[in-house]
C-alpha positions in Angstrom: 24.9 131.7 -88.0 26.8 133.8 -90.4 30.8 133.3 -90.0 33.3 135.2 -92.5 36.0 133.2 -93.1 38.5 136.4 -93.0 37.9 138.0 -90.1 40.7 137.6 -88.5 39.4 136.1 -86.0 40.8 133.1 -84.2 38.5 131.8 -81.8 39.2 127.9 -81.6 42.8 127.8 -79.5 46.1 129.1 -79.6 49.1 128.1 -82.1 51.2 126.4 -80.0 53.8 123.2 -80.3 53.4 121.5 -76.7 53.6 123.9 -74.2 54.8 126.7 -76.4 54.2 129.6 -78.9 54.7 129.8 -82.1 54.6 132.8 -84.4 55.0 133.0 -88.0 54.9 135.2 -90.9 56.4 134.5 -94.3 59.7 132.4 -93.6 60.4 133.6 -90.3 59.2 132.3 -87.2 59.5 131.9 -83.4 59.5 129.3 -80.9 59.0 129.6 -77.0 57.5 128.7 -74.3 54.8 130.2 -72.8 56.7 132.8 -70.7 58.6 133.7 -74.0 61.8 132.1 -73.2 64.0 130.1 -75.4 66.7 127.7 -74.9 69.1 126.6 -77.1 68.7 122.8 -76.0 65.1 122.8 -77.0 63.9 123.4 -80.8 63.2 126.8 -80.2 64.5 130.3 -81.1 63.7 132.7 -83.9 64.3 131.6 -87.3 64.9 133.9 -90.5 65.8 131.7 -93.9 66.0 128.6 -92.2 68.8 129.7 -89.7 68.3 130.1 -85.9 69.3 134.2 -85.5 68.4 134.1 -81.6 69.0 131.0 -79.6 68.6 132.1 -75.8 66.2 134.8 -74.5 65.6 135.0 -71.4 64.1 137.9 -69.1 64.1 138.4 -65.4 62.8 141.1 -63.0 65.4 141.4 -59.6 66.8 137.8 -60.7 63.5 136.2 -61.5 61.3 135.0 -64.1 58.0 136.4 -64.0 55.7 134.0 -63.5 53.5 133.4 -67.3 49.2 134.2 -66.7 48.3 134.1 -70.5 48.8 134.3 -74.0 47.0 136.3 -76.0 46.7 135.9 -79.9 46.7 138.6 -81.8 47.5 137.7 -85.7 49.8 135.1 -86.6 52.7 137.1 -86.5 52.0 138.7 -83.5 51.4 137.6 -79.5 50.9 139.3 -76.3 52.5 137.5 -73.3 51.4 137.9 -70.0 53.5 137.8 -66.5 53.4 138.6 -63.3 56.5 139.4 -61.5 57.0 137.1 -58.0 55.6 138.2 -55.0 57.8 139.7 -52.7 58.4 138.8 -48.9 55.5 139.3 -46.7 53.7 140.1 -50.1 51.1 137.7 -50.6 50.2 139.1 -54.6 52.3 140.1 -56.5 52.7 144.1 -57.5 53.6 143.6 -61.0 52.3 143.1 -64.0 54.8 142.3 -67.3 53.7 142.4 -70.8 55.6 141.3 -74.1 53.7 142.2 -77.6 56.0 140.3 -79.6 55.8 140.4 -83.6 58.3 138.4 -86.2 58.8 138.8 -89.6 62.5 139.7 -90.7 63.5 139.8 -87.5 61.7 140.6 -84.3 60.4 143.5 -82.6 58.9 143.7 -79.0 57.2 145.9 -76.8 58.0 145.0 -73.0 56.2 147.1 -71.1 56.0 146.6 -66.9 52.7 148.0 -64.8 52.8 148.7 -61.5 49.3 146.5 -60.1 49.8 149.1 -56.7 49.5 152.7 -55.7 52.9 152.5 -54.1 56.3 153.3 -55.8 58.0 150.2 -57.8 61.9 150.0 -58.6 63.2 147.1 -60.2 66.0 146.2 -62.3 65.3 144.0 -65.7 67.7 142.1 -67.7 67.1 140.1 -71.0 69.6 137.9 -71.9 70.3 137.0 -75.4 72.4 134.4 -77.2 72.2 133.6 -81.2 73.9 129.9 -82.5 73.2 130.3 -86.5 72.2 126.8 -86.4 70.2 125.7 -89.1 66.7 124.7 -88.7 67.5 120.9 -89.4 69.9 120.7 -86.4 67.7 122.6 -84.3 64.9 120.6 -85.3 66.7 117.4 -84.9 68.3 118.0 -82.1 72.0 118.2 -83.6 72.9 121.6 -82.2 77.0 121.5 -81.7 78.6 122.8 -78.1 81.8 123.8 -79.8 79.7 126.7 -82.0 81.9 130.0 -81.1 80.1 133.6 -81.7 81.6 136.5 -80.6 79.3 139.4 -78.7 79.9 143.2 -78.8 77.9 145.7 -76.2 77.5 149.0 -77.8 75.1 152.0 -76.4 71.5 150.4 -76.0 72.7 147.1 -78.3 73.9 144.2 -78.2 75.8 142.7 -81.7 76.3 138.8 -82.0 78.3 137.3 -84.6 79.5 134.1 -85.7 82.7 135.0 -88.0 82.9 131.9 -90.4 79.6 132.0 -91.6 79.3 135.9 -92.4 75.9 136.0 -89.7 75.0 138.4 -86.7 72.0 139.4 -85.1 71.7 143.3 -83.7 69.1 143.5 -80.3 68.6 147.3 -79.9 66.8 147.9 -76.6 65.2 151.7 -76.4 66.4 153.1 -72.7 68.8 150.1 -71.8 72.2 149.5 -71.6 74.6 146.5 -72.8 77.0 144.6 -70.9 78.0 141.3 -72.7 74.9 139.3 -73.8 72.6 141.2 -72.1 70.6 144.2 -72.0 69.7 145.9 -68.7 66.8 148.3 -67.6 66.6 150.2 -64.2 63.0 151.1 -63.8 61.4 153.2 -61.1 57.1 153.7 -61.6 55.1 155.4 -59.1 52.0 153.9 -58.0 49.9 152.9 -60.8 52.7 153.9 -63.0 53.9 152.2 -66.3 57.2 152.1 -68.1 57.9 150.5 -71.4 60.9 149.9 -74.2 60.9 148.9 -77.5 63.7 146.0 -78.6 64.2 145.6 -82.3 65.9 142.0 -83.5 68.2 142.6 -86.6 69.7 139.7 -88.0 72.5 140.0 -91.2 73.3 136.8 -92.5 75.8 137.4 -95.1 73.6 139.8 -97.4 73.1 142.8 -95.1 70.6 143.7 -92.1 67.0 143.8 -93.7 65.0 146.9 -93.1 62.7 146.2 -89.9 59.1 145.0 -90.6 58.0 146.8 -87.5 60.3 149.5 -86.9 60.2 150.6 -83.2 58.0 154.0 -83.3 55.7 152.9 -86.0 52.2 151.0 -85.2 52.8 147.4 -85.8 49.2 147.8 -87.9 49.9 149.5 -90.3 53.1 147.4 -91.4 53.0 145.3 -94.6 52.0 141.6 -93.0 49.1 143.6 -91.5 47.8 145.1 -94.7 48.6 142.0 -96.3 46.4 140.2 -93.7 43.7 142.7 -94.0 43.3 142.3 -97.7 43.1 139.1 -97.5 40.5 138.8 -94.7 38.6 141.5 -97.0 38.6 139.5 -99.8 37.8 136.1 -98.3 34.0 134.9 -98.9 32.0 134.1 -96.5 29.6 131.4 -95.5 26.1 131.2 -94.1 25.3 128.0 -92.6 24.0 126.8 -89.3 26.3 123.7 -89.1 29.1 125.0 -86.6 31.6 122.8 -87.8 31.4 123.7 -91.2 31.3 127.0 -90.7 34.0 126.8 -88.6 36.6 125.0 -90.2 36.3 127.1 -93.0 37.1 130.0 -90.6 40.5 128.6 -89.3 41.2 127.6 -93.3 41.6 131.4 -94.0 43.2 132.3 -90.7 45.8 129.5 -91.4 46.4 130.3 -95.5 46.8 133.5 -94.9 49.3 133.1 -92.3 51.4 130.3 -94.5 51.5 132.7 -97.3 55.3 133.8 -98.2 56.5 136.8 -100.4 59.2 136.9 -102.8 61.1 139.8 -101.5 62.5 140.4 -105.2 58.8 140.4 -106.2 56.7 141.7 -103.3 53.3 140.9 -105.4 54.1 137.3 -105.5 52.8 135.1 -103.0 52.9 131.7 -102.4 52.3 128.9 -99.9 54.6 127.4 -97.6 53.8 123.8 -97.0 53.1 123.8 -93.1 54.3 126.0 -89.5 56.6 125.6 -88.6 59.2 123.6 -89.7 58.6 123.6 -93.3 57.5 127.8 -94.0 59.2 127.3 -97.4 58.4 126.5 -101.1 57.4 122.7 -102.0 56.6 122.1 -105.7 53.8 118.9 -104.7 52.5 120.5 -101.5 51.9 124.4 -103.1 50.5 123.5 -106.1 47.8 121.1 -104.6 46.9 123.7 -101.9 46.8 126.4 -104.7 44.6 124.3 -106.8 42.2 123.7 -103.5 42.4 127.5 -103.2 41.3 128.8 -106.3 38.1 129.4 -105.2 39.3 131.5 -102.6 42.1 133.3 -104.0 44.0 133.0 -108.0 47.1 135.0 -106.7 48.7 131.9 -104.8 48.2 129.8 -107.9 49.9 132.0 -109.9 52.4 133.1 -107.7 53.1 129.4 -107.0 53.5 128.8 -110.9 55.7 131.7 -111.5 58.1 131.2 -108.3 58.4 127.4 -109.3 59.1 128.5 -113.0 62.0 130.6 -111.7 63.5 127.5 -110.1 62.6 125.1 -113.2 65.5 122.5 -114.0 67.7 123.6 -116.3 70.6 120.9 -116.4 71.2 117.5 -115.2 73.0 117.4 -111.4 72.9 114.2 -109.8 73.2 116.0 -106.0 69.8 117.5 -106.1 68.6 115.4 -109.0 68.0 118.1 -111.3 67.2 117.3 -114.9 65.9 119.9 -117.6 62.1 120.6 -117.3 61.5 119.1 -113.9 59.9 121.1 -111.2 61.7 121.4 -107.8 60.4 119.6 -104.7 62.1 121.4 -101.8 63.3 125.1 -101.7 65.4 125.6 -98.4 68.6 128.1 -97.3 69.9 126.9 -94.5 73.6 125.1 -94.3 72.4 122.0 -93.0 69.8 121.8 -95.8 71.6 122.6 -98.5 74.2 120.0 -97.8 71.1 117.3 -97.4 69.5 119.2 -100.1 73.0 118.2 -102.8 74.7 121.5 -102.3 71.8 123.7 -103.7 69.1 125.4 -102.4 66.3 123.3 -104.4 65.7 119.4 -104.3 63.9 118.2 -107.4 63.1 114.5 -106.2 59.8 114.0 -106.8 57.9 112.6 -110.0 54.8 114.7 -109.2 55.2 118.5 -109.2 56.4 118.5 -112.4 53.1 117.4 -114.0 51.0 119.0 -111.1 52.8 122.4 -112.4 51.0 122.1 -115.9 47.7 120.9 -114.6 47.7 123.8 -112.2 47.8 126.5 -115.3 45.5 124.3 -117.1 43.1 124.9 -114.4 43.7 128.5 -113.4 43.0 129.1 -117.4 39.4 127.7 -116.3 39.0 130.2 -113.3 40.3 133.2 -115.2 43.8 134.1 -116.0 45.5 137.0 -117.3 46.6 136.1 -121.2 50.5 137.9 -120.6 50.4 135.9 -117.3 49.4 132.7 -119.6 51.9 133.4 -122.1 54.9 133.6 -119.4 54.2 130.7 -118.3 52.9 128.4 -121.0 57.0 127.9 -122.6 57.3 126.1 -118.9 54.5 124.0 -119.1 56.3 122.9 -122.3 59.2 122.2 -120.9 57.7 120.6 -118.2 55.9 118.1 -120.8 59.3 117.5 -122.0 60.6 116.1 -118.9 58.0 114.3 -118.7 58.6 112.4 -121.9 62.1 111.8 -121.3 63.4 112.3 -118.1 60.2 111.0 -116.7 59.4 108.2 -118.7 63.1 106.4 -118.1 62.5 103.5 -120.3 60.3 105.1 -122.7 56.9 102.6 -122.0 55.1 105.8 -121.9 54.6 105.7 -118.3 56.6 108.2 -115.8 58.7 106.4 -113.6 61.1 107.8 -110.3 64.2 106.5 -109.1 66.6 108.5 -107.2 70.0 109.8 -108.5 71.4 110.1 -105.4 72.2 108.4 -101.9 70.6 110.5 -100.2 67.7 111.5 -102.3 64.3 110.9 -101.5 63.4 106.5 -102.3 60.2 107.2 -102.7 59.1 110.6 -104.9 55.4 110.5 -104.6 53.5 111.8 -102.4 53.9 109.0 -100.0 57.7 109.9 -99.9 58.5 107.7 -96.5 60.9 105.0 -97.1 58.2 102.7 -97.1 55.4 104.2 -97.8 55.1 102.5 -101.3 54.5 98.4 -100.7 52.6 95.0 -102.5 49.6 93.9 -100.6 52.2 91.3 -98.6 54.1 94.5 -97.1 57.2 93.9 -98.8 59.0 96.7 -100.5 59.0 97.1 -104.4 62.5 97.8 -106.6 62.8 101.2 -108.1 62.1 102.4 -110.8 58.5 102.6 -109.9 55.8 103.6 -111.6 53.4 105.5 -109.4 49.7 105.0 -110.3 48.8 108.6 -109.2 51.3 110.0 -111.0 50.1 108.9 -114.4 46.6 110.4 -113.6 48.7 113.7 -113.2 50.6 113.1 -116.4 46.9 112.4 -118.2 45.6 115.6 -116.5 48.4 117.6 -117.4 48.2 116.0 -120.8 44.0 117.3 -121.0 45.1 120.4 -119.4 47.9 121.5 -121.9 45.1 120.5 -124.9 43.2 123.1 -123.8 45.1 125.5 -123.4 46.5 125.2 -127.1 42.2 125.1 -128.3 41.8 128.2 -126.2 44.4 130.0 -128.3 43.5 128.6 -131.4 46.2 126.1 -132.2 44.2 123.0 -132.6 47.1 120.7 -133.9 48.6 121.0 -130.9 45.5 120.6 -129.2 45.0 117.5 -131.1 48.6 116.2 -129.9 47.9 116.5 -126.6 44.3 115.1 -126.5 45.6 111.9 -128.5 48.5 111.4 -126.0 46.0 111.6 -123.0 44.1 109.0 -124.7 46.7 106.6 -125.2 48.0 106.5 -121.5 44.5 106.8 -120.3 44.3 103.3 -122.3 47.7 102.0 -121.5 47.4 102.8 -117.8 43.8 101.0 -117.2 45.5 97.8 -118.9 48.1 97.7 -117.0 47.4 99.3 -113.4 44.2 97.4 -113.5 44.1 94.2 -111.1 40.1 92.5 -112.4 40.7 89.9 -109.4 41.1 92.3 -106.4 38.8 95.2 -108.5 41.2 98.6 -107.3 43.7 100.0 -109.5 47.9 98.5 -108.0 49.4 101.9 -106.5 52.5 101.1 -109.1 54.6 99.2 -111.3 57.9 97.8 -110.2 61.2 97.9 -111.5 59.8 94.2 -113.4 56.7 96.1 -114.6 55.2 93.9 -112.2 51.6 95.7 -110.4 52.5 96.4 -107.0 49.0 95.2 -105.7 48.2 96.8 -102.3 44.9 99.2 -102.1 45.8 102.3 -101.1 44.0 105.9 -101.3 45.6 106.3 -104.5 43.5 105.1 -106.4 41.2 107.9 -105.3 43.9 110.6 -106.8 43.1 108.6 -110.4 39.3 109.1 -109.8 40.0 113.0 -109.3 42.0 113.3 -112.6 39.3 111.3 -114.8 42.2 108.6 -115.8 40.1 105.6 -114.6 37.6 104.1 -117.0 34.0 104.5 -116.3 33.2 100.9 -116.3 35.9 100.3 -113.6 34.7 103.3 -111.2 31.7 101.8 -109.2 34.3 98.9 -107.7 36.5 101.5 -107.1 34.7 103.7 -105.4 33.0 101.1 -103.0 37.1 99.8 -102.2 37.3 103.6 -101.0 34.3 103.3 -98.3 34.6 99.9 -97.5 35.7 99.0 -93.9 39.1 98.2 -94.5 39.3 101.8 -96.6 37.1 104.2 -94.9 37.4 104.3 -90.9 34.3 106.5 -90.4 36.4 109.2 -89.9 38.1 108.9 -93.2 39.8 107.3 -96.0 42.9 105.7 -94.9 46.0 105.3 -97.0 46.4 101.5 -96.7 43.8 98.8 -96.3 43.4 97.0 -93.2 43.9 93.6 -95.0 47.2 94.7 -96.4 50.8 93.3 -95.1 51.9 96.5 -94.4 48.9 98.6 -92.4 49.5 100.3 -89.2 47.3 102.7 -87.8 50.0 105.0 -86.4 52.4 104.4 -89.6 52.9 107.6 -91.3 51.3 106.5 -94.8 50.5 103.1 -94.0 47.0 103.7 -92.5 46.7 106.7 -91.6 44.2 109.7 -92.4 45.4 112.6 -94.5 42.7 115.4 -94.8 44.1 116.6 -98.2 44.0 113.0 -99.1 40.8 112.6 -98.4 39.5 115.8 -100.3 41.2 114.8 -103.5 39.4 111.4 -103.1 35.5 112.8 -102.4 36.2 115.2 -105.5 36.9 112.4 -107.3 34.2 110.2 -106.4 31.7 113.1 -106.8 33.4 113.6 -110.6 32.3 110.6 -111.1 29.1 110.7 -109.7 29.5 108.5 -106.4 27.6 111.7 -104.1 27.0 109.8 -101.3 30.2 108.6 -101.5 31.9 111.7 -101.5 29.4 113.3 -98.7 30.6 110.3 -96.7 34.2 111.4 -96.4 33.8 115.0 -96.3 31.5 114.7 -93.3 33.9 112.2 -91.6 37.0 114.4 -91.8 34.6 117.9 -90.8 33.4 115.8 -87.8 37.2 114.9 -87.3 38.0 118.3 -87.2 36.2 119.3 -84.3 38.5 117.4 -81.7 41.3 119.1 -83.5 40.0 122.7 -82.8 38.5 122.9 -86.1 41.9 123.1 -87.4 42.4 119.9 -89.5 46.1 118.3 -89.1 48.4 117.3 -91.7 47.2 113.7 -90.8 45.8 111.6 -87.8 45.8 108.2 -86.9 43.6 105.5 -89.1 42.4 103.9 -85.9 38.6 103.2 -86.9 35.5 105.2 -85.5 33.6 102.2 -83.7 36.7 101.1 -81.8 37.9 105.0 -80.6 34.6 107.9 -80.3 37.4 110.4 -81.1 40.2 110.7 -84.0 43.8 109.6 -82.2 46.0 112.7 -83.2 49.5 111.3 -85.0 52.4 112.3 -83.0 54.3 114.7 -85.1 51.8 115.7 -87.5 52.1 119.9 -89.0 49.6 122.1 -87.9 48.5 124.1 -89.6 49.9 122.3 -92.3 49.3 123.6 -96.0 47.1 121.5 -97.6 45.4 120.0 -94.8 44.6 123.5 -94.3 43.0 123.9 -97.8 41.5 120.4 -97.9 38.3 122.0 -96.5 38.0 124.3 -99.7 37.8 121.4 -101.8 35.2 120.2 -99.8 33.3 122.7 -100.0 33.9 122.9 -104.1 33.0 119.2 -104.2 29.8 119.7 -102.4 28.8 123.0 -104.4 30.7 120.8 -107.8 31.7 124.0 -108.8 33.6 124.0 -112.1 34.3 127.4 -114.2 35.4 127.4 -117.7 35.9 131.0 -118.1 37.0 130.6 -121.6 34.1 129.3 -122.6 31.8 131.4 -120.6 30.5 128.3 -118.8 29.9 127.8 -115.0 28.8 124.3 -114.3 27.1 124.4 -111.0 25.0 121.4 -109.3 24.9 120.9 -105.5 24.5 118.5 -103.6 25.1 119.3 -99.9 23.9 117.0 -97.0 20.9 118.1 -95.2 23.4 118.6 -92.0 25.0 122.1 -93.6 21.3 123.5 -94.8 20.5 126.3 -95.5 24.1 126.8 -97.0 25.2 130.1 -98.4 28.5 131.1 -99.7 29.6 134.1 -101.0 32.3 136.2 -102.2 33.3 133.0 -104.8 35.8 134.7 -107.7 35.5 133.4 -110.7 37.1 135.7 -113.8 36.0 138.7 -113.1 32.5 137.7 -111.2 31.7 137.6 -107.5 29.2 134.7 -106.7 27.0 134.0 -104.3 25.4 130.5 -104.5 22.2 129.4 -102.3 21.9 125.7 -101.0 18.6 125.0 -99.2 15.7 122.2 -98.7 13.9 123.6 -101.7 16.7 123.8 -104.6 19.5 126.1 -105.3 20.5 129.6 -107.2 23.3 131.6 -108.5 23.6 135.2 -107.7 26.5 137.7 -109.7 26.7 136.6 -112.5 28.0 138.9 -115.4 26.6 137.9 -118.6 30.2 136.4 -119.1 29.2 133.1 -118.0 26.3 130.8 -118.4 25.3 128.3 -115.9 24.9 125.1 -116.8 24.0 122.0 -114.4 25.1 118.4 -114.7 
């Protein structure tokens, strides 16, 4: 079966939250039920920069709701709902047919168009009905949504204009053909037999800056707007994957679908893209979560990674503020706009609580240098890498024992600033809680990769003292970090140091993430590596983040036992870096087989109940989807399978599958590396590399 992982195509179930529809493209999105209605009481509506622009729609036909059939999926920005109006008295079908092609982005546009479903003549009255809060998208998420909220509503000819005075925000609803009393908009339609009438309502919301220009102005076909060239590049440019394993080749499918539909774009810089950690609650910038998926992308697509870098260099500490814990050098965590959030967020519109992103930020443009980067693009960014490294020697190191530390700054910051950010998500092997500041054993591998990564970039332009620096520093934590991390008794690596430098001794998934970054010592790898497969680790349908035998496990905890698909592919690539492949084949065929229950579309995590006991992965309650990284976490796979690893600097391709016997005959092609197109060949009888330049050699482990 050949499958192209861009066309477009989305073949394995609708994006929907419960019983509802969700659109999104860049940071606006909508929320509905199946009919397209939305209520303010439910966490619905239309969102634009993290405020709730339309909080009530609701459409009726001669007093009633037409009755939903189906939704149809078009892109994800786009949806076509299906209605039928209610049969009339003595009517046993019904004569109507009602049809909303609705499409977000800035805004909202939609096509309503009735068909009359008989050859005699319809008249009907239609009204839509239309109410906008401003909430933010916390207290709509939440549930916090005020009564008292007072917006004031102006019919003009064919509009309706909804403000909310003290917060400088109002929504336009232009209908074509209809006129405005109040809050609503009114149609009177009269269709002969077989007839059709349509309108065209444009969604225009101003909050405080201006109406944007409509993405999809009324008039114009909605394909040839910017998302849908934007979406048709990137299905263009995505490889595509020859394999008679349905699963694989499936997942891989929904990966593009979903990454191209969680990309944002800086309006000040319409070339820059990058990707919003998950639909729909969080379509916004997070330093740990975009700069992982970016890495897992590269072989997919460079621009994310660098527009990831560049955006999250624009936003790069630049002075101590306790409210969002800003320091110089440190790399944000959160990016949001809404009121709520910014008041959770300190006052600001960025969060910097996390010990991770900022090192994650230099290993990133260490590794893009790798897959080919533009030298200006390199040379922007290489004076915030430094300053990055900076924070990590002071701000990040708080007592100067040359290991990176967290500890929030303020109340309601983030008490834990790895990626296991839950309140208790960081634990000893008892279950009890460890005192801040804590040292997070992942985090140093970060620090040593960043370390690695910022020597090579100084070797590849010929400034070998500084190349030197760096190396030695990676060394000595390396060193430091495997004597004091290391527990010889239990044989795994603690997950952190305490506030009493004391190892905080639970195995955790962690330890996986040190594999990945090469911090662990080769001599301590094998042990490990089995901790990561053995029963209380691996559940057969992945790694889980906390042992079975520790105090703290619970299956349906958030990170204390459950399954994270990103988690999992940072693990297998770190097991297969150090040569554990059946390891690392292990996990990557227990989270693909995972994936089928889930529509092929992997989850942001699932429950770390364990394979024998449940024939089917038990989905978490609240988990994203599609969710960022779990979206990419299949990319990786596939990288770790192919282990794929460019050094375009050095003309080198290091190539050496080896892919289970399940996904042969494997083919993948359209793989960008510098300025090469790759194809590379996986079957019973060997391998082979097709495109390559002359730029690169292959070499093979």
């Amino acid at each position: 079966m050949t499958h192209p992982w861009g066309d477009g195509a989305d073949t394995t179930g609708p994006r929907t939250i419960g019983a509802g529809v969700t659109l999104v493209e860049g940071s606006t999105f909508c929320i509905s039920d199946v009919g397209g209605s939305i209520s303010p009481n439910r966490p619905e509506g239309l969102f634009v920069r993290d405020t709730r622009v339309l909080s009530h729609w609701r459409l009726t036909v001669d007093g009633t709701e037409p009755q939903p059939l189906t939704v149809r999926y078009d892109d994800p920005y786009s949806a076509t709902l299906l209605a039928r109006t209610a049969p009339r008295a003595g009517i046993a079908d019904s004569t109507a047919l009602v049809i909303v092609a609705r499409h977000v982005g800035d805004g909202m546009r939609e096509d309503l168009t009735v068909r009359n479903l008989s050859g005699a003549p319809l008249e009907c009255t239609i009204v839509l009905e239309l109410d906008a809060d401003f909430a933010d998208l916390f207290e709509v998420k939440e549930g916090r949504t005020g009564h008292d909220v007072i917006t004031a509503a102006r019919a003009m000819d064919g509009a309706v204009e909804i403000q909310r005075d003290e917060l400088d925000m109002a929504v336009t609803v232009i209908g074509s053909n209809s006129r405005a009393t109040g809050r609503e908009l009114h149609w009177d339609v009269k269709l002969p037999g077989r007839g059709e009438w349509s309108s065209c309502i444009e969604y225009l919301p101003a909050l405080g800056t201006g109406q944007a220009p409509p993405r999809y102005p009324c008039g114009t076909p909605v394909n040839r707007s910017a998302p849908a060239q934007r979406l048709r590049e990137w299905y263009a440019n995505s490889p595509t994957v020859q394999t008679d394993d349905e699963t694989l080749a499936a997942v891989l499918q929904r990966t593009v679908t979903d990454l191209g539909a969680l990309r944002i774009f800086d309006p000040d810089h319409p070339e820059r893209s990058v990707v919003a950690a998950g639909a729909p609650w969080f379509m916004a910038l997070f330093g740990r979560d975009s700069l992982l998926t970016s890495w897992m992308v590269l072989p997919l697509d460079r621009r994310l990674a660098v527009g990831t870098l560049q955006s999250l260099a624009g936003l790069q500490g630049a002075e101590v503020h306790t409210a969002t814990e800003e320091q110089p050098g440190r790399i944000p965590h959160e990016v949001r706009f809404g009121r709520a959030a910014t008041l959770l967020l300190g006052g600001g519109t960025a969060y910097y609580g996390t010990a991770d992103a900022t090192p994650l930020f230099v290993m990133l443009l260490g590794e893009l240098q790798r897959w080919g980067l533009d030298a200006g693009i390199r040379d922007e960014l290489l004076p915030h890498a430094d300053r990055a490294l900076e924070w990590i020697e002071h701000f990040g190191d708080l007592d100067g024992d040359g290991f990176v530390e967290y500890q929030r700054a303020a109340e309601h910051g983030l008490a834990n600033q790895g990626w296991k950010d839950s309140w208790d998500g960081v634990n000893f092997a008892d279950g009890t809680l460890p005192e801040a500041p804590i040292a997070l054993a992942e985090v140093q591998g970060y620090v040593y990769a960043a370390y690695r990564a910022r020597a090579t970039l100084a070797a590849g332009s010929g400034d070998h003292a500084t190349a030197e620096r760096w190396r030695v520093k990676a060394l000595q934590l390396k060193t430091a970090f495997n004597e004091a991390f290391w527990l010889p008794e239990q044989g795994w690596f603690a997950i952190g140091l305490d506030r009493d430098k004391r190892p905080i001794d639970a195995l955790t998934s962690n330890i996986g993430h040190c594999l990945w970054t090469g911090i662990i010592d080769d001599d301590k790898a094998e042990r490990v590596a089995d901790h990561l497969l053995s029963p209380e680790m691996f559940s057969g349908w992945g790694i889980r983040t906390l042992a079975t035998s520790m105090g703290a496990y619970n299956p349906v905890s958030y990170h204390n036992g459950s399954i994270w698909p990103h988690d999992n592919a940072i693990c297998a690539a770190g097991l297969m870096r150090y040569g554990y492949t059946e390891h690392a084949n292990r996990v990557v065929s227990a989270v693909l087989d995972a994936s089928t229950r889930f529509g092929y579309r992997l989850p942001e995590l699932f429950c770390g109940f364990d394979r024998v006991e449940f024939d089917i992965p038990v989905p978490y309650p609240t988990s994203c989807s599609p969710q960022a990284w779990a979206a990419a976490a299949p990319l990786l796979f596939l990288r770790t399978l192919l282990r794929l690893e460019p050094s375009v600097p050095e003309g080198v391709l290091s190539v050496a599958p080896v892919v289970p016997a399940r996904y042969l005959p494997l083919r993948v092609s359209g793989l960008r590396v510098g300025s090469d197109v790759l194809t590379v060949s996986v079957d019973t009888e060997g391998w082979q590399v097709r495109g390559l330049s002359g730029d690169l050699r292959r070499t093979e482990d």
